[in-house]
N, C-alpha and C positions, 0 to 999 in steps of 0.2 A: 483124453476124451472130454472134462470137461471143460480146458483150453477153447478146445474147436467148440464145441455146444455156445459158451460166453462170446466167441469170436463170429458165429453165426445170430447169433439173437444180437448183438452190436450191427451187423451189416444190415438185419433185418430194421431194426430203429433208424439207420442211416437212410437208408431206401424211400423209408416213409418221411420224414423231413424232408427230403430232396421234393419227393412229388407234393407235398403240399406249400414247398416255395414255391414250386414252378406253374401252380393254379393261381394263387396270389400273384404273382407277377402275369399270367395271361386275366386276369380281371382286374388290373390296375391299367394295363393295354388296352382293354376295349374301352374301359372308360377314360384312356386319354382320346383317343383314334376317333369316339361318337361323337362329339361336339364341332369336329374338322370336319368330317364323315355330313355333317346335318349341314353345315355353312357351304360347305364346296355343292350339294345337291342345291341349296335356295339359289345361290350365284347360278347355277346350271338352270335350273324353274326360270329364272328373273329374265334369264335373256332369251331362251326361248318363247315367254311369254312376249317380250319385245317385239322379236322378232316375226311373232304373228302378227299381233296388233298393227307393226309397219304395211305388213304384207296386203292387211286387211283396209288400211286410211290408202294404201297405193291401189288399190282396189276399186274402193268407190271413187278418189280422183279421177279414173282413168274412164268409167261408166258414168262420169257427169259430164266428162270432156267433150267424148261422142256425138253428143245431140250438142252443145254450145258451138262448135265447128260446123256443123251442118245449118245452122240457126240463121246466120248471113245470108245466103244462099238464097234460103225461101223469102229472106226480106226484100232479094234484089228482083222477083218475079213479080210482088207484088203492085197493083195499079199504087199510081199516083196520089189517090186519095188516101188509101192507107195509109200511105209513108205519109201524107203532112199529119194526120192525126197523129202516125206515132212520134212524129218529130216535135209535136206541140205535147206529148208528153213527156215529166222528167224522167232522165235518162237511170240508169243502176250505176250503181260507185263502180270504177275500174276496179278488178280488182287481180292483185297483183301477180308477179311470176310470168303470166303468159299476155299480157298486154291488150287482150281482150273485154270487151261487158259483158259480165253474165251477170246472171240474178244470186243474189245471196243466198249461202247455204247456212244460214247460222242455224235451221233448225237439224240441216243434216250432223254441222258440226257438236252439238249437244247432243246428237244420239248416240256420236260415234265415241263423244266423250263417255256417257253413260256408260255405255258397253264395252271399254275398255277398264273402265272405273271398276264392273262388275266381273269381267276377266279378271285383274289384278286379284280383287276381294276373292273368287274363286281358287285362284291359284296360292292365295295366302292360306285360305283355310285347308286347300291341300297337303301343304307344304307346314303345316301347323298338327294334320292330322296324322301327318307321316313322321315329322318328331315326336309326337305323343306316342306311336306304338313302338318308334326307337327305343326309344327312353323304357318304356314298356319289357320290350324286348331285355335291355337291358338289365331294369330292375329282374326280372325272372328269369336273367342271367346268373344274377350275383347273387341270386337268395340259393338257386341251385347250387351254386359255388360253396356258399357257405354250408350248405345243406352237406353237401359232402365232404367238406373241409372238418362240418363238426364228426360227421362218420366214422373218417376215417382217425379222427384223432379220440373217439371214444374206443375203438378198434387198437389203436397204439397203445392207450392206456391200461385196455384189458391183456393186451399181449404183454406190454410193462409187468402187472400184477402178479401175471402166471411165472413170466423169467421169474420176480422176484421170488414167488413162493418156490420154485425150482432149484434158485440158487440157497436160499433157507435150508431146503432139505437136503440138497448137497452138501451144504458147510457140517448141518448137523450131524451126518453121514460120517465127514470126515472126521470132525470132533468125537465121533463112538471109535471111529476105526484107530484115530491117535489113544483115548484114553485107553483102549483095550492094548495097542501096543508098548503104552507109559505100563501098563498093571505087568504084563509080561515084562518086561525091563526090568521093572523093579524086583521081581520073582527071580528072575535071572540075579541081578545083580545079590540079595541079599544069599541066593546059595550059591553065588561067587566069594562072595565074603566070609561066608562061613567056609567054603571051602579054604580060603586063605587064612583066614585063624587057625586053621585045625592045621593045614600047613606050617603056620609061624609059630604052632605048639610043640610039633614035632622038631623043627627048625632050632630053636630056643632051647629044647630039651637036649638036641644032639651038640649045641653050641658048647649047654652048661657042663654036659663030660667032656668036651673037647676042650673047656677050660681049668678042669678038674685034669684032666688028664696033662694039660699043660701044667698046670702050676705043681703036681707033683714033678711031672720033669725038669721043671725050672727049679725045685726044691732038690731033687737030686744033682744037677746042673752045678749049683750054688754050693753042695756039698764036696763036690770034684775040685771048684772052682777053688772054697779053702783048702781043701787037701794038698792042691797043686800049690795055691798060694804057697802053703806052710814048706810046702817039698823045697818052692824055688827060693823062698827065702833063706830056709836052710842051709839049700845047695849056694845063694849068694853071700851066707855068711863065710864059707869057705874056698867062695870063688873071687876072691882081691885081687884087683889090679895094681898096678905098682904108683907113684908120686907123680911119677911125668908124665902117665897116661891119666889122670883121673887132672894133672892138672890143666892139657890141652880142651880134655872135653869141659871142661868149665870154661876156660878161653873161648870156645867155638859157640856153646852155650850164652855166651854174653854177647858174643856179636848179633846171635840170632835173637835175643830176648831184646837187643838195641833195636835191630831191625826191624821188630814185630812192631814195640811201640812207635816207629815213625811213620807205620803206616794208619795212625786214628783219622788224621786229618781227608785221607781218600775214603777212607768208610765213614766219613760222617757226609761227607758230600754227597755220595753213592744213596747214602741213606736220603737227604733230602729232594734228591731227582726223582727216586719211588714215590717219595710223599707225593707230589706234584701230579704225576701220573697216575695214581691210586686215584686224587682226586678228582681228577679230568672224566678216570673211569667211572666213576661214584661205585666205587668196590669198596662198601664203607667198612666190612666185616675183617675184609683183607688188609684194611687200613687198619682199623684196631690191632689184628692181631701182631703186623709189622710193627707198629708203637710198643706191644707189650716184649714182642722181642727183643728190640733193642732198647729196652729199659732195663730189662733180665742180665742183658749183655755188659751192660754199663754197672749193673750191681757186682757181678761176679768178677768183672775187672778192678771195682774201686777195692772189694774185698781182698784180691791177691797183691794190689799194689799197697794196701796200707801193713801189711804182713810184713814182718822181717824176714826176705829167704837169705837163707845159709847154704852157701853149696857145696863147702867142706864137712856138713854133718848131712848132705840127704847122700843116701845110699845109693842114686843113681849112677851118681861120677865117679864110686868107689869101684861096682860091681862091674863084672865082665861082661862083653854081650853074648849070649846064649842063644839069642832065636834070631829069623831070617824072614821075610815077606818078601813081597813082588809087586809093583803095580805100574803101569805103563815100561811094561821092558829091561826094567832095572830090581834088580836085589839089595835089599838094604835091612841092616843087623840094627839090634836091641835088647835089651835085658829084659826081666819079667814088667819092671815099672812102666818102661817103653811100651809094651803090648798092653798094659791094662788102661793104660791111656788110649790107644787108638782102638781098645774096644769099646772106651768111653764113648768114643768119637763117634760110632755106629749107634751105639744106643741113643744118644744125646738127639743127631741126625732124624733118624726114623718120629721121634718124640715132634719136634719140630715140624717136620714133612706132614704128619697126620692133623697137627692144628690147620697148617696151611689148605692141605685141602679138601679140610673141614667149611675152611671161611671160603676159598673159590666156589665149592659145592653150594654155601648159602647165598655169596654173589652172583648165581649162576653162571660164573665165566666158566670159560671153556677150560678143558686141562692141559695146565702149565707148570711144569715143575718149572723148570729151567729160570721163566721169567720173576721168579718168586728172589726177595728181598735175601731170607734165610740161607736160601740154595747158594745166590751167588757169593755170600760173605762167606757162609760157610765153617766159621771161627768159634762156634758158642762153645763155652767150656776151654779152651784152646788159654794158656798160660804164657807160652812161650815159649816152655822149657820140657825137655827129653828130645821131641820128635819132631823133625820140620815143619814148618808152616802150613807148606803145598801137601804132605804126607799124611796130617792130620786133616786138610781140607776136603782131600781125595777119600778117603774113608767116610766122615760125616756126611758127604754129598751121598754119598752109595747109600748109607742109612735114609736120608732125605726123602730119597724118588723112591724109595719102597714104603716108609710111614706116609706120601704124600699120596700113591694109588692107592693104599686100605681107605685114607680120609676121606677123601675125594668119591670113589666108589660104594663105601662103606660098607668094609670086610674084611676079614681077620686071614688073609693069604699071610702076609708076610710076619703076622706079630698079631698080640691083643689088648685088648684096652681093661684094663684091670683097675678099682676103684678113685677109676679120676685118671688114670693116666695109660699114654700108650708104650707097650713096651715089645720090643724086637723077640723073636724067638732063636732061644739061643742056636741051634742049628742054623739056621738064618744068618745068623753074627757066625759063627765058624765058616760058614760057606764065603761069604762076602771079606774076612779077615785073611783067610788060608797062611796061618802062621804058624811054621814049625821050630821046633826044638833041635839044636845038634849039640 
């Protein structure tokens, strides 16, 4: 409504400019047109008056001719003695055109001059008094013009005023109808907020025994976990392998501990393609935390490489294998040391995954496990030695994408963050593990 109202008082303003050009150019017209208009009428006066004056000298010519023609005539009747009198008097000057004597007209000529003299001055002063009430005309033309020109644009001005104060009280209007709808908003909003506090108090509280209630489970967990320890160490104290078996897997151990370290030189490269692309992204959080990864990564290996390992005193190559797992299709056996390593490997995992995306979440990138630096390496904690390469990669990664959607999302599904750190739930790790004893 008030669109159209603004869009009508615009046409109304437009309308009245149009018609007061269009008076202004009709009395800029008449006062080019009057001057043309006044010269083309004297030209038309000039030669009609001519054309009288001719009409009127052919006139009396033609009434003086009459009797000069008839004139002879009576001279030729007359006796003898006239004609020698008139003949002893002098004769009148020829005068020309018709080859006859008459008598001179100079006084008709100066009459006729006269009265043509006073024709002209007549028709001057006509044709003088007829541009005066032109011009007349004219002027109370253009004062009318003006007269109405100022009308209508005091009329514009008053209609200006009124739009204005209209458009005043509309705006005003609107600015009551905004602040009152800002005051409800903000009503709303603050017993929204308090609604959501009184939610994030309940929320909080139910978190806090549900981490109470974790952490005793993880306390009883951890007590199973030595019991079982103590059982299987026990049971490995009693369960020896013979010389030839403990000395292959030491052999097999070494190829694989060869093998591990000739792969630095592709995880360093690997590593500085992320760099490059992190910073193409300006994912500067992401970039941090991949530096502090593989900083982490480089301590824990300088640490195991500057170690002297003995592999005729660790208990791994002595002991028999006891448990079995499964992962892409295949079953594959290990002793207690075996399993407590690739549970490592889940905890380690998930720990990772939730920094990761932690720092996607503050980069706002969208969610990527897969393309993450951590995920693809996969190795952290990883020695060399008990369990394959790919065995230990495959488990970490599983830990990974479930510490990466708690970070990322920010939620305690898979695991919790307990002072400073994120930790798997152990159910969790058994599901993801599925490791049995035979």
């Amino acid at each position: 409504m008030e669109k159209h109202q603004v869009e009508k008082i615009m046409t109304r303003h437009f309308t009245a400019r149009r018609l007061a050009v269009s008076l202004m150019a009709a009395l800029l017209a008449i006062g080019a047109t009057a001057p043309a208009f006044a010269l083309e009428q004297d030209k038309h006066e000039d030669r009609d008056g001519r054309k009288q004056r001719k009409q009127q000298v052919d006139r009396e010519e033609s009434s003086r001719e009459q009797p000069q023609r008839q004139e002879p005539q009576r001279q030729e009747r007359q006796p003898p003695q006239v004609q020698e009198r008139q003949a002893d008097q002098p004769r009148p000057a020829l005068q020309q055109g018709n080859g006859r004597w008459q008598p001179e007209r100079r006084e008709n000529w100066d009459q006729g001059s006269r009265e043509r003299e006073q024709q002209r001055r007549e028709n001057l002063d006509v044709q003088a008094r007829q541009r005066e009430a032109g011009m007349q005309r004219q002027a109370e033309q253009r004062e009318d013009m003006q007269r109405r020109i100022a009308e209508q644009r005091r009329e514009q001005a008053g209609q200006r005023e009124a739009d204005e104060r209209r458009l005043a009280d509309q705006q005003r209007e609107r600015q009551q109808q905004a602040d009152r709808r800002a005051d409800g908003q903000r009503r709303d909003n603050d017993e929204r907020m308090a609604r959501e506090r009184a939610q994030q108090d309940r929320r909080t509280a139910d978190q806090r025994d549900d981490r109470r209630d974790d952490r005793n489970e993880a306390r009883d967990d951890r007590r199973d976990d030595r019991r079982d320890w103590r059982d299987d160490r026990r049971d490995d104290r009693n369960d020896r392998i013979s010389r030839e078996q403990q000395q292959r897997r030491i052999d097999d151990q070494r190829r694989q501990a060869m093998e591990w370290q000739r792969r630095e030189s592709d995880r360093r490269s690997q590593l500085e393609q992320r760099n490059r692309e992190l910073e193409r992204q300006r994912r500067s959080h992401q970039y941090r935390y991949q530096q502090d990864y593989y900083r982490r990564w480089l301590a824990q290996q300088s640490r195991w490489n500057a170690s002297r390992y003995d592999y005729y005193n660790d208990p791994y190559y002595s002991t028999a294998y006891n448990y079995r797992y499964s992962y892409g299709g295949r079953w594959y056996q290990t002793n207690s040391y075996g399993r407590d390593l690739l549970q490592q490997a889940i905890r380690d995992g998930y720990r990772e995954g939730w920094y990761a995306g932690q720092a996607d979440r503050n980069d706002r990138w969208r969610f990527d496990y897969q393309g993450n630096y951590g995920y693809m390496d996969g190795t952290y904690g990883y020695s060399g030695y008990y369990v394959g390469r790919n065995e230990y990669r495959y488990y970490f990664q599983q830990g990974f994408e479930r510490g990466y959607r708690d970070g990322y999302y920010r939620r305690y599904q898979y695991g919790r963050y307990d002072n400073g750190v994120a930790v798997i739930l152990p159910a969790i790790l058994g599901a993801i593990l599925n490791i049995s004893r035979y």
